[in-house]
N, C-alpha and C positions, 0 to 999 in steps of 0.2 A: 575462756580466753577474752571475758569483757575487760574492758577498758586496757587493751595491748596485753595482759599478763600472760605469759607463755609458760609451763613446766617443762624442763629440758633435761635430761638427762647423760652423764658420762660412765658408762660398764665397763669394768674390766673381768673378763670371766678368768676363773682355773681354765686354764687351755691342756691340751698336752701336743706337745711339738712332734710335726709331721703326721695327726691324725684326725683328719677335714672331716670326718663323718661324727666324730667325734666330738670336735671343737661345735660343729653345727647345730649338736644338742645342748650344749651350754650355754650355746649365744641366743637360741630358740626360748628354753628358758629366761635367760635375762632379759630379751622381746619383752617376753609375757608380764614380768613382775612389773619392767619401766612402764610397760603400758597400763597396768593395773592401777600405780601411780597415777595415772594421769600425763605422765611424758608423751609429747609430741615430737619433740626431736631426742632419737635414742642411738647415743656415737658409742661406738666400741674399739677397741682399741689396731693399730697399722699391723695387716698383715696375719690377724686373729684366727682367719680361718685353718693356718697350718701353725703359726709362729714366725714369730719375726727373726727368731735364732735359726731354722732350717738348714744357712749355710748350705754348701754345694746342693740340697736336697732340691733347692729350688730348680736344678735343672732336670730335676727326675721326673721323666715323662707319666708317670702316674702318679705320683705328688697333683701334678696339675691339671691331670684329668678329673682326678675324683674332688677337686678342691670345686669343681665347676658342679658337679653333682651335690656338693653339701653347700653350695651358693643356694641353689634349687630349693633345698630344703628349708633356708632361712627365709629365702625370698613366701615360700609358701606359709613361714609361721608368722608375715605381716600384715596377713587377711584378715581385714578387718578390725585392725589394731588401731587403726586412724591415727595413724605416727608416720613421721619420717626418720628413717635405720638408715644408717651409714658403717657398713663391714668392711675391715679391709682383708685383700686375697693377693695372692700374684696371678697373673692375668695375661695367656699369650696374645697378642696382638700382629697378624704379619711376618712373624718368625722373628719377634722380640720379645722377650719377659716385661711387664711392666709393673710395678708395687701400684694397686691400684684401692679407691672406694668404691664398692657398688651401692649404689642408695638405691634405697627401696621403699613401695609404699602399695597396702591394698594387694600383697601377693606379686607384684611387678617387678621388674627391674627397671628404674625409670633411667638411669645413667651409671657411666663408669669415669670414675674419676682420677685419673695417673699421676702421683707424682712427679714433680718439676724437678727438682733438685735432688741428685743420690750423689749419698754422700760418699767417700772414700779417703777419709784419714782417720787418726789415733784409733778406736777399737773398730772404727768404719767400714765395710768392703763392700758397698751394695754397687758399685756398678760393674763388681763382677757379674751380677747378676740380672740386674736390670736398667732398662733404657730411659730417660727423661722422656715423659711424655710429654702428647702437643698441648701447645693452649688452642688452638681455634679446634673446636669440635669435627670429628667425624663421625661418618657411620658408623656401628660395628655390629655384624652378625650378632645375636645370641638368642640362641632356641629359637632359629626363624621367625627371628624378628629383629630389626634395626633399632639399635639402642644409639644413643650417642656416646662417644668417648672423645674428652678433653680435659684440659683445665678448666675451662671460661664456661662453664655450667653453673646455671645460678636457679634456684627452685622457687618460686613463689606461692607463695600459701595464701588463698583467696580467701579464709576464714577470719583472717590479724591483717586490718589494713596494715603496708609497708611490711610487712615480714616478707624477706626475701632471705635463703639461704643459700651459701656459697660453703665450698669443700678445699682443706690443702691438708696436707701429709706430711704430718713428722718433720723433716731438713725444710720443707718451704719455710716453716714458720721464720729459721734462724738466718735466711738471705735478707741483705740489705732491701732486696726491691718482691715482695714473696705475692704469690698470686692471691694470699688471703686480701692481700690491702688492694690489688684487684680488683676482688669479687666488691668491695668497699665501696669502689670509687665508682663502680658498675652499678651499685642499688644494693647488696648485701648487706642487711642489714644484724646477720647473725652468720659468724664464721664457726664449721666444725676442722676439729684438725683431730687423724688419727692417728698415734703416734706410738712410739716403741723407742723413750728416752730412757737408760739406763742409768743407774745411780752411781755416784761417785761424791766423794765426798764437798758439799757444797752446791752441788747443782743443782738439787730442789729449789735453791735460793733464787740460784740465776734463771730457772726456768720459772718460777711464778712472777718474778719479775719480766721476764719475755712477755708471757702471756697475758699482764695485765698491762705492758708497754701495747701489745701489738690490739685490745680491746681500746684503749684509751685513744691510738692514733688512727683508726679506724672509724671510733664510734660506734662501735657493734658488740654485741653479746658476743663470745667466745669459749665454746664447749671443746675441751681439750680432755681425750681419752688414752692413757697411755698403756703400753704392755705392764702386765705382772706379774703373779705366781702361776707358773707353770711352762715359763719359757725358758729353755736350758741355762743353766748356772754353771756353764763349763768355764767361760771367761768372764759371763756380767754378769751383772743383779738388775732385774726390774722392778720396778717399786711400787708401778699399778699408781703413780703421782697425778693422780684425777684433778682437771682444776677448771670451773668455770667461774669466766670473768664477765663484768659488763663494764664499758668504759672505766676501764681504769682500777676498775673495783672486783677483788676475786665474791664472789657468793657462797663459792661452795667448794671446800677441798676435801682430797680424800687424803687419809692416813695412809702413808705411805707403807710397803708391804703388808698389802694386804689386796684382796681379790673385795667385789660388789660393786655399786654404785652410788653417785653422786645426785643428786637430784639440784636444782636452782628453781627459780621463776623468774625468768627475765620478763623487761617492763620493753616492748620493742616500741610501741607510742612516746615513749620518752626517750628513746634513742634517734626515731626520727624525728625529735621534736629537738635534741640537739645538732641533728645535721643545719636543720632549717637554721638556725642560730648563729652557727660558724659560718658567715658568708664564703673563707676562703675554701670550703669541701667542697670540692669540685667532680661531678661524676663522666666518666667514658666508658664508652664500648669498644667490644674488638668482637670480631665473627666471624667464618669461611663455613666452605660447602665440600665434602668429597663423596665422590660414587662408589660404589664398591661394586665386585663379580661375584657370581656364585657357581660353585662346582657340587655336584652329587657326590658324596662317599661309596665308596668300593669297596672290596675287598679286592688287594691285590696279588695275584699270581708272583711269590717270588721265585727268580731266575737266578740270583748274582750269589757266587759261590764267597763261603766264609772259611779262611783259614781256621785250622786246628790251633793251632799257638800265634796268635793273634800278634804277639810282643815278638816272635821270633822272624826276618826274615828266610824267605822259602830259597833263596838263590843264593848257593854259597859264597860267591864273591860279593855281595851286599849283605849276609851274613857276617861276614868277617870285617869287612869294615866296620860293622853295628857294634862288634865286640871290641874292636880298637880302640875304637870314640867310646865305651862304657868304660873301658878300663882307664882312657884316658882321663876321662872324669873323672872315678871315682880318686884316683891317685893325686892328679890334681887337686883335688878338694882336701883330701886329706894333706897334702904338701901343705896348702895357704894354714891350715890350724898348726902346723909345724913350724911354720914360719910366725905365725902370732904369737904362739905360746912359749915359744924357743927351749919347747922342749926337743931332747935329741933321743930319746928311746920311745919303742910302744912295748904293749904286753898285749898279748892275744892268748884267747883259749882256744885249744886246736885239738878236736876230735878227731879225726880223720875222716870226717863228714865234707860233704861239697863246700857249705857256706864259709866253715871257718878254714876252709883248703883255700877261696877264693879271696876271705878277707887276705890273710896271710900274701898272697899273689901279690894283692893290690899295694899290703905294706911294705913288702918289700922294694917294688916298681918304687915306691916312695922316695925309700931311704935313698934308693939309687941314684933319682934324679936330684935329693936335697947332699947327693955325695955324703952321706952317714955309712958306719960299717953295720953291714948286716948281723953282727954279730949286738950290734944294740937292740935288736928286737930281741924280748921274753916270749917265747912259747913256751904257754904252760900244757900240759898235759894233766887232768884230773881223773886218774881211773875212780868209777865207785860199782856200785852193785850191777849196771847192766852194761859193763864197759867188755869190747871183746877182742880176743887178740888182733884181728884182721885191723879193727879201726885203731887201736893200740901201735901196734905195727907202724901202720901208713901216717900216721900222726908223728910220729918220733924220726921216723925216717924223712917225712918230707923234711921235717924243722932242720934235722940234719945236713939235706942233700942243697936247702938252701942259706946254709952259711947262717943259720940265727943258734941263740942262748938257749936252749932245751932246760927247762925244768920240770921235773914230777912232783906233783905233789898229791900222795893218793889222799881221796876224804873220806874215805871211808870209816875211819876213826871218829875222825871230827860230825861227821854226820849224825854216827849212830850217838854220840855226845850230847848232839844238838835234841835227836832223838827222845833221849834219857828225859832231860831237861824237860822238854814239853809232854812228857805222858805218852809218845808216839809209838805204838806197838809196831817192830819192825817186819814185821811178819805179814802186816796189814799193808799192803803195794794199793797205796790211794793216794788221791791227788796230794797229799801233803808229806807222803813218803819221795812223792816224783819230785816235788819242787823245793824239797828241803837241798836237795840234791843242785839243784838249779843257782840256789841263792847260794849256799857254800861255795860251790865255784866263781860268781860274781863277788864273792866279799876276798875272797880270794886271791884274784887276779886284782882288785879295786887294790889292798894293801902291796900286794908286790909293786903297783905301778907308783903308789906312796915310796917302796922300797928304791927305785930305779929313778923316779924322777920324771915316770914315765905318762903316755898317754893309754886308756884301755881302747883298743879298737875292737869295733861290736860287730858282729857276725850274720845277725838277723838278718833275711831276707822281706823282700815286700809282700808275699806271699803269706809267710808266716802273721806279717803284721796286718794283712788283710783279715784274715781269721783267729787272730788275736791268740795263736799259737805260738805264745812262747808265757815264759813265768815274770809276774808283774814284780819290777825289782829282782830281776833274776837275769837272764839271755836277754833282759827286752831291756836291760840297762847297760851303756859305755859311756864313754867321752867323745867317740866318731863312730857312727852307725855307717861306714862303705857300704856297704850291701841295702839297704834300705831302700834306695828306688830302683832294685833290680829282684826281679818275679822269679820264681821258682825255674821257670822252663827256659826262661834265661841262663840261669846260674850253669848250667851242668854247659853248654854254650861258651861259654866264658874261658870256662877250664878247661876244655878242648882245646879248645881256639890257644890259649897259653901252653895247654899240651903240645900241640901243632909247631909251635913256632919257638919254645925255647931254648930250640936248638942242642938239649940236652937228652941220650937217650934214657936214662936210668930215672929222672926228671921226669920224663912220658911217661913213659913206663907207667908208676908210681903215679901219676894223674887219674890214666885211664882206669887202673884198679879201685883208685876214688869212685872215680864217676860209675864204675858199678857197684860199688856197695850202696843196698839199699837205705832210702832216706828213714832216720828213726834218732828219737832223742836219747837211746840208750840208757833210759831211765830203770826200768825192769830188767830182773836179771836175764840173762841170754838161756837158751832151752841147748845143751848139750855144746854149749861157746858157739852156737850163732844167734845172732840178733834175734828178739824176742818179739820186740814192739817194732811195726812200725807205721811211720806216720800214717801212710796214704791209706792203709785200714781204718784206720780210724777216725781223719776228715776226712777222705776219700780225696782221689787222684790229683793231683797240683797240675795237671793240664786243663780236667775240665773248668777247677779253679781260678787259674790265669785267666780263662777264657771269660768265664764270668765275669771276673773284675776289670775286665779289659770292656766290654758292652756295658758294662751297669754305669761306669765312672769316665771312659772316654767316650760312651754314645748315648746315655742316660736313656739307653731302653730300660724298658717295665720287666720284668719276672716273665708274662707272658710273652715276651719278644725273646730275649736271654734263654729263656727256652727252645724258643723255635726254632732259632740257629743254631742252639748247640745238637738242637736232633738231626740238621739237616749237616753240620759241620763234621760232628761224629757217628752219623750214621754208618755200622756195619763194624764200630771199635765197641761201642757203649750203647747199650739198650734203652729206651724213650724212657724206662721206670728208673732205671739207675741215675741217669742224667738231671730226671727231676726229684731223686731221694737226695742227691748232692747239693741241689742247686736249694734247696730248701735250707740243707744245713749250712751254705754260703749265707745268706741270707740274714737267718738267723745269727750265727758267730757274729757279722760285718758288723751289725747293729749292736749286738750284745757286748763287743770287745773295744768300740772306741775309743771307751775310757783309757785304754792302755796307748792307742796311737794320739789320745790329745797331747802324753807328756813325752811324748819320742824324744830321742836325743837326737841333736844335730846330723845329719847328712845328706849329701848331695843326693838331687833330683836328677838321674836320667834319661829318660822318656816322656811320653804325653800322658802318662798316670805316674801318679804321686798319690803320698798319704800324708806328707809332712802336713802335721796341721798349723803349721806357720806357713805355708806353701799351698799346696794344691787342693788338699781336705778340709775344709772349712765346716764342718759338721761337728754336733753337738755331743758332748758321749752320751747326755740320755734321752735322745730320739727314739721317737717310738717308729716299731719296723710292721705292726700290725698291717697295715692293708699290704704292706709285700709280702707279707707270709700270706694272708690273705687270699690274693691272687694267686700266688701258688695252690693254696688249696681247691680253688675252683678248675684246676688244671683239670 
């Protein structure tokens, strides 16, 4: 480092999103090679230790437990590397999320550094998840010992007269007044930013021009490290756009998509030898002091009882209202797309199953209020190979008994067709026997509603689309998903509750006979004309289900917590082995199926869990689910 020359480095590792133990070997590794280099200062890129794409995962209480355990692990791979590492994590603070840096040096944590500015427009949502940190430093626990955490943190390195180093985060860089030019005007003579800028067409442009704007107006070196390959590609691309600048001037850029590092040598003697120069650089400080408490960990005796069906209320006169207000939603929502698209019919496919008994409800309440004749709605009926009389029946009759267009159209023809076509031996009852079956009926109903002018209204419930149990392009496709933010142990609820009150008895009647036939896609043929297949065999019970997805997504408990209530919630229905053979296969599905709820079709959000992932699910479809399976297995 004679005569000011400093070697500094920008990493971008292959990460894989949402798995910290993981990511911390990567970034351990890239340590080792920057420091082998000879880098001194080694920035990686905002947010690395899980991914910057995580989306809702950020709130998942073991996401950010074990994120603090693979902190551990990096802080330990800097012994002795005689560098200063700057990682970013999400970081709780006080009962706030914050996008933070921890810089490190010698094994230490020597500080945490928070994000100013979260952003929230065009592909933006980060203050759904985290809070603008302070600038005047405070204390912060970590592994029993007080670290500081702030902005206004600036590192001096007693090796390079004048090297001082200061830290901002991704959105600070692009505010008019950003704490990097701060740290500047503080003594910073070398800004890191770690960052997770996404590619779109021309922004390379304008981000090297930021960053050589924001080194020239500063006067300081500027090591900017951004996300790359390995952070989900559900909605962006990251491009790993690695860029250090020194006044004004890039040194070193990285090839965009692509994962490694960038190396420079910045000259910081000639950077403070331009400060001196510019009479108008003018430097200030800012600083404060806060105390902090400290409490011993427990383990706590719980007392407080958990409902079985978490989504349903227990009291039936607040039961009933729940169902009024969903119905009035979902009807409502579907009204406003009737009203935009001025179309006047729908088409529905109707098993004589719960879900498409309750779409059906809902389109009718529809037409009602948009004054349309019920006789504009299409109920299709599609008998094929595991169709049986009972749901046959209840299917034809409801469509009947409420005044809509009954069509049959069996596919069974058309299938074994489709069958022929692709070499499908029909005899072989496997996944693509089930789901040829699936798409026939959505290519189906899509052309009839070409025929009518019509809307396809979709059936799927939230449940189903929790566990990614329906066929991709099949039942998981319409034009208005009604049922969509309503849970399995809702639905049967619903149609009661319309049973109850339609004032009609032949209409009841015909409800309740629904709601006993058992739930199953009718895919398989029937064993002596009863139902052959059914669902809850197969993922297992949509109570203990709802339950799950009710803890995991509105109270972002861990696996082992989601567990522990479901023993003590269904203790003496479901056995401890059972509950966690389910809760495994929950788990698994949720993670493995998102791909299918990133491209949901429109529908209304009724409760405080949602999956729309324009809405409430902001999750990647290929998150890794490892440490929650994980966890489970250590049960």
């Amino acid at each position: 480092m004679k005569h000011g020359f400093v070697k500094v480095a920008a990493v971008t590792p292959k990460i894989k999103v949402a798995d910290p133990h993981y990511n911390a070997k990567v970034i351990c590794k890239g340590i080792e090679e920057a420091a082998q280099r000879g880098a001194k200062v080694i920035v990686f890129p905002e947010l690395c230790l899980v991914g910057y794409t995580c989306g809702d995962l950020f709130l998942q209480e073991l996401l950010l437990t074990q994120v603090l355990e693979a902190l551990s692990e990096v802080a330990t791979a800097t012994e002795e590397t005689d560098a200063l590492v700057f990682v970013g994590l999400p970081l709780i603070k006080q009962h706030k999320l914050y996008n933070v840096a921890a810089v490190l040096q010698d094994g230490e944590v020597l500080a945490f550094i928070p994000k100013r500015y979260i952003p929230s427009y065009a592909e933006f949502y980060e203050t759904r998840h985290f809070s603008p940190g302070n600038f005047t430093p405070e204390p912060f626990l970590y592994e029993d010992k007080e670290v500081p955490f702030g902005t206004d943190i600036l590192f001096q390195v007693d090796a390079v007269q004048g090297m001082t180093v200061g830290c901002e985060i991704c959105e600070d860089i692009w505010v008019p007044r950003s704490p990097g030019a701060a740290h500047a005007l503080a003594g910073a003579t070398v800004v890191v930013n770690l960052s997770a800028s996404n590619e779109t067409v021309g922004k390379d442009t304008y981000r090297e021009m930021l960053v050589k704007s924001a080194s020239a107006g500063q006067i300081s070196a500027y090591i900017y490290s951004s996300a790359g390959e390995g952070e989900s590609t559900q909605d962006l691309v990251f491009g790993g756009h690695n860029i250090i600048a020194e006044n004004g001037t890039v040194l070193a850029q990285a090839k965009r998509f692509a994962t490694g590092a960038i190396y420079a040598d910045i000259d910081v003697h000639r950077l403070c030898h331009e400060r001196r120069r510019m009479s108008t650089y003018a430097e200030e400080v800012r600083e404060h002091q806060v105390l902090s408490v400290h409490m011993e960990q427990e383990e706590t005796v719980v007392e407080r009882q958990f409902s079985e069906r978490p989504f349903v209320p227990d009291q039936a006169e607040e039961r009933e209202k729940r169902c009024e207000e969903i119905l009035s939603i979902q009807s409502y929502g579907l009204k406003k797309r009737y009203e935009h698209t001025g179309c006047q019919s729908a088409v529905l496919g109707i098993s004589g199953g719960l879900d498409s008994t309750l779409a059906l409800l809902v389109t009718v309440r529809t037409f009602d209020m948009l004054g349309l004749e019920r006789n504009k709605i299409t109920t299709v009926t599609m008998p094929c190979f595991g169709t049986t009389d009972r749901t046959y029946d209840n299917a034809c009759k409801l469509a009947k008994l409420l005044k809509t267009t009954l069509r049959e159209v069996d596919i069974k023809q058309a299938v074994n067709t489709h069958f022929r076509d692709i070499r499908q031996d029909g005899d072989c009852h496997d996944i693509t026997y089930e789901n040829g079956q699936a798409r026939e009926r959505t290519q189906v109903l899509m052309d009839i509603a070409n025929q009518t002018g019509g809307l396809v209204i979709g059936t799927g419930d939230m449940s189903e689309l929790a566990l990614g149990w329906a066929t991709y392009n099949g039942d998981h496709m319409s034009m208005y998903g009604v049922n969509a933010g309503v849970p399995k142990t809702l639905v049967s609820h619903l149609v009661r509750y319309y049973a109850d009150t339609c004032g009609e008895e032949a209409l009841r009647a015909l409800l309740l006979d629904v709601l006993d036939t058992p739930v199953s896609p009718e895919l398989l043929p029937p064993v002596d004309g009863v139902i052959s297949q059914r669902t809850e065999d197969l993922v297992g019970p949509y109570e203990l289900h709802d339950f799950f997805l009710y803890y995991m997504l509105r109270c972002g408990f861990e696996p082992a917590k989601v567990y522990r209530v479901a023993c003590m919630a269904f203790a003496g229905i479901y056995d401890n082995n059972v509950i966690l053979k389910w809760l495994k296969v929950f788990y698994q599905r949720f993670f493995a199926q998102q791909f299918k709820r990133s491209c949901l079709p429109d529908g209304p959000k009724v409760g405080s869990v949602a999956l729309s992932p324009r809405g409430d699910l902001r999750m990647p479809s290929d998150a890794c689910g490892r440490i929650w399976l994980e966890e489970l297995e250590e049960l």
